[in-house]
C-alpha positions as CSV (number, residue, x, y, z in Angstrom):
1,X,124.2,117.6,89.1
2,X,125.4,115.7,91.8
3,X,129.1,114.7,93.0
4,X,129.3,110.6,92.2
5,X,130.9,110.3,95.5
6,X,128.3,111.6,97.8
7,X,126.7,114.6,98.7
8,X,129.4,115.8,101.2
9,X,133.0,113.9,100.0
10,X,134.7,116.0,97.2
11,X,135.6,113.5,94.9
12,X,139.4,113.5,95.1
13,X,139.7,113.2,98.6
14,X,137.9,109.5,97.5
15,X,139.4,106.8,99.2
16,X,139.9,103.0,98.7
17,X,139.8,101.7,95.0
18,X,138.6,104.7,93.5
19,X,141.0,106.9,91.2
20,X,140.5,110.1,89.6
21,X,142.3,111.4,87.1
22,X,143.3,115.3,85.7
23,X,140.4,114.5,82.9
24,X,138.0,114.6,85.3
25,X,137.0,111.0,84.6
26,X,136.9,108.2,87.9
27,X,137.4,104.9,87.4
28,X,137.1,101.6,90.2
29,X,140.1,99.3,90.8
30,X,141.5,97.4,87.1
31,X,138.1,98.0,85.4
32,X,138.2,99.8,82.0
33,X,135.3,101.2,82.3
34,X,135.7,105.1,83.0
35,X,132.3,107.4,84.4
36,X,132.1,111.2,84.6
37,X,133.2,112.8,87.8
38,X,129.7,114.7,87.7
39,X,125.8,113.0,87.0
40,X,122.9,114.8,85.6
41,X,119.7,114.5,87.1
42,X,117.8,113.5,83.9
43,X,114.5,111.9,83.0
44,X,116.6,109.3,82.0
45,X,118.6,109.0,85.8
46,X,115.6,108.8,87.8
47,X,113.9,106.5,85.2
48,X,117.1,103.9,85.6
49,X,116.6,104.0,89.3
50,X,113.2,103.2,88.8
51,X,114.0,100.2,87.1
52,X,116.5,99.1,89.6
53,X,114.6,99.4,92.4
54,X,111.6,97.2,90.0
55,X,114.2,94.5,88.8
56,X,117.9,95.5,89.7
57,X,120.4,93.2,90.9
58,X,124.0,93.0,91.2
59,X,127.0,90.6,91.7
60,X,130.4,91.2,89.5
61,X,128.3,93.9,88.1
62,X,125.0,95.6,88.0
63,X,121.6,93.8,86.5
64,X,118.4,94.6,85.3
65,X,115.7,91.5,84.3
66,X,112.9,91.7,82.2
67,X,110.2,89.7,80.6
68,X,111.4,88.6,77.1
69,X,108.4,90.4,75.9
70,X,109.9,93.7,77.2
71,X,112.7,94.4,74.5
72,X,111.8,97.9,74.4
73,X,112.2,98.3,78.3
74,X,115.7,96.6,78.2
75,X,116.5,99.0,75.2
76,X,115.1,102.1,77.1
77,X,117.2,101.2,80.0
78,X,120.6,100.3,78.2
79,X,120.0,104.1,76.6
80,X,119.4,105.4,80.3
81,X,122.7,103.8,81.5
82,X,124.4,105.1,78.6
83,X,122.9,108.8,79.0
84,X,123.5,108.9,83.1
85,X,126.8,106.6,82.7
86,X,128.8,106.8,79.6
87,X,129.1,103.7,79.4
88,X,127.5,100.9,77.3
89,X,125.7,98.0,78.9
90,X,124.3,95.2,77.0
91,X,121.3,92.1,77.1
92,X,120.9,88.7,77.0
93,X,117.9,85.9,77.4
94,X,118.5,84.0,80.1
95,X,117.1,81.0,78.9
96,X,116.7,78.9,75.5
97,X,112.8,80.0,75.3
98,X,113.8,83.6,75.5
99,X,111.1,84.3,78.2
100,X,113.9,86.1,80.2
101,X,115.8,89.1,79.1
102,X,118.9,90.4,81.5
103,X,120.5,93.8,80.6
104,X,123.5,93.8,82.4
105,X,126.1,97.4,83.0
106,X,128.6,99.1,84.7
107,X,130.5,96.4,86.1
108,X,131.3,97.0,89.9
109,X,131.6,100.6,89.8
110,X,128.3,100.5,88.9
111,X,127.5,98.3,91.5
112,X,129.3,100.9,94.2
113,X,127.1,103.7,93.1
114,X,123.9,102.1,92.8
115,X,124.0,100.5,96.5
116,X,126.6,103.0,98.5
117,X,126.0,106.2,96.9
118,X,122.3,106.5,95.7
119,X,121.4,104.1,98.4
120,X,119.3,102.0,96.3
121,X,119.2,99.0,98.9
122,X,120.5,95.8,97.6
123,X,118.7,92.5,97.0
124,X,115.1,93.0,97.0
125,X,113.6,92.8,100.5
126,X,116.0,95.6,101.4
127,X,115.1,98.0,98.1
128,X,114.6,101.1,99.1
129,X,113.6,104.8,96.9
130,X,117.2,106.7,96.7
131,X,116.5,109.8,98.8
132,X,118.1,112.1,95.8
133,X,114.3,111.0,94.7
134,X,112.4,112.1,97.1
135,X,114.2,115.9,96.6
136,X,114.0,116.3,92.4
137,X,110.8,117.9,90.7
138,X,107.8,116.0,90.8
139,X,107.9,115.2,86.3
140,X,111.5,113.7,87.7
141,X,110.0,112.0,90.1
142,X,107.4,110.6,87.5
143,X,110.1,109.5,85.7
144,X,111.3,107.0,88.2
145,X,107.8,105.9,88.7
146,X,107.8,105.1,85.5
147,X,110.7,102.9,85.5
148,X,109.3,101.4,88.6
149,X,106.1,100.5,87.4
150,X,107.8,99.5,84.3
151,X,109.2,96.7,85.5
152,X,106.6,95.6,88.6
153,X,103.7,97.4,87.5
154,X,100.0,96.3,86.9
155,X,97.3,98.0,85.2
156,X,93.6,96.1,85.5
157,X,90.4,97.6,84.1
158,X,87.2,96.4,85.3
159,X,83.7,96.9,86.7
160,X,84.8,99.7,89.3
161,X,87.5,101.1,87.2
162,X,91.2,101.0,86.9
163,X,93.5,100.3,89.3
164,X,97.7,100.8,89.2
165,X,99.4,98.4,91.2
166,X,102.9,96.8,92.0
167,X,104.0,94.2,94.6
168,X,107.3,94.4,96.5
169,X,108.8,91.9,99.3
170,X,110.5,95.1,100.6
171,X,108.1,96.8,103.2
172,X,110.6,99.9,103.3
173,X,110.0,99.8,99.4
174,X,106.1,100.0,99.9
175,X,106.6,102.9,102.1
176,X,108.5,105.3,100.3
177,X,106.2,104.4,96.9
178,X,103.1,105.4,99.2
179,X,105.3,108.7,100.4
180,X,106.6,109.5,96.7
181,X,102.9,109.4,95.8
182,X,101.8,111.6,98.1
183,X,104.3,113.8,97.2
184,X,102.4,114.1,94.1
185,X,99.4,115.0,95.3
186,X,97.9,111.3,95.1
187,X,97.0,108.4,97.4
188,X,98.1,105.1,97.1
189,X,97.4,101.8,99.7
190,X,99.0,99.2,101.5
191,X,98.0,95.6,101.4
192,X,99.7,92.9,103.0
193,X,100.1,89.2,101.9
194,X,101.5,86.5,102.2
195,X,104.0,85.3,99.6
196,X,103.3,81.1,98.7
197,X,106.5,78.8,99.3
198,X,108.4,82.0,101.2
199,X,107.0,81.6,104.7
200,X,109.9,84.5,106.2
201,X,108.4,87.1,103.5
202,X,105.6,88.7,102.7
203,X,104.4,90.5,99.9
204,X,103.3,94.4,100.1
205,X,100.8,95.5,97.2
206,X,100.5,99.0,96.4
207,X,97.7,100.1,95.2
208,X,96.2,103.3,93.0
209,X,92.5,103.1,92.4
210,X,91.4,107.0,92.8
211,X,90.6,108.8,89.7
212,X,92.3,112.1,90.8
213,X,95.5,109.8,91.8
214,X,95.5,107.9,88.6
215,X,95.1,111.2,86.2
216,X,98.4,112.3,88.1
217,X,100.0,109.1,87.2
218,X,98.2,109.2,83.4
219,X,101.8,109.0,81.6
220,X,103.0,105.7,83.8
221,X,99.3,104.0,83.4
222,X,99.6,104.4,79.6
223,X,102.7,102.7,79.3
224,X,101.3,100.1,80.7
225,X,98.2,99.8,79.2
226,X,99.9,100.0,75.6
227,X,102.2,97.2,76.6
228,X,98.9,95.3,77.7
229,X,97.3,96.0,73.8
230,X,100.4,94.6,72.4
């Protein structure tokens, strides 16, 4: 369990629009919406961070998108907010042919945790791996792998084999998957493209290809190749 307000900052010496109440409950400026004083580090945590740092975004409050195809992601991931939260979030298509699905939480509390307190990085060419990630068991750390690849992952079968891959515009993103990955035991690589229409960004692919590295990553490949058979 971890303090919401940082590793080192006891919660009620909190400061700015933070409050705290005698139940133990913290709420952010005029919102309704109360959290827990304490998080659990839970499959279910590290699998919404997973997401975020695949398809998070946030303005008034905190957003994940999906393809409309991906109801049961969106599902998983309001259950995750509601386990690691308390709090209900709730989706929407973004667009009359329902090819978009947004599952939106927290409101800015949220917001405040996700980019100040688990260091998330905000908008995506500044995403970044929470460090609490880098420190929780490795079937934890496969659990916000899977969220990740979830959201931005690839799974291709061919000739040579299979390959795992994801594509960020965040190189500090690419790094720490490489790291997290190695962490694991397994090997994953770097390549670096150009991104059409963008000509500030480029794209970063990572890439799994090594049979040792993929049986390591067997439960996060077999989501994805079970949402490819359907």
């Amino acid at each position: 369990k971890i303090s919401i307000d940082g590793e080192f900052t006891p919660i009620k010496q909190a400061k700015g629009k933070y409050e705290f109440n005698s139940n133990n409950v913290l709420k952010y400026g005029e919102s309704e919406l109360h959290y827990p004083s304490i998080i659990s580090i839970t499959p279910e945590f590290c699998r919404l961070l997973g997401y975020y740092a695949a398809e998070g975004s946030a303005t008034i409050d905190a957003r994940l998108t999906f393809g409309g195809h991906e109801m049961q992601y969106a599902e998983d991931a309001l259950a995750c907010v509601e386990k690691t939260f308390g709090v209900k979030g709730h989706y929407s298509f973004g667009n009359k042919q329902k090819t978009a699905l947004a599952v939106n939480f927290g409101g800015a509390l949220a917001k405040e945790l996700l980019h100040q307190v688990f260091k998330t990085g905000n908008h995506a060419e500044f995403k970044q791996i929470p460090p609490i990630i880098f420190n929780v068991p490795n079937a934890l750390k496969i659990e916000f792998l899977r969220g990740y690849f979830r959201g931005d992952g690839n799974l291709r079968f061919g000739r040579k084999g299979c390959k795992l891959w994801a594509s960020t515009i965040s190189r500090k993103l690419a790094a720490d998957l490489v790291f997290i990955i190695r962490q694991l035991g397994g090997w994953a690589t770097v390549q670096k493209k150009p991104v059409k229409g963008k000509m500030k960004h480029v794209a970063y692919h990572i890439c799994i290809t090594d049979r040792d590295s993929l049986k390591l990553l067997h439960d996060v490949a077999m989501d994805l190749a079970k949402d490819n058979a359907g």
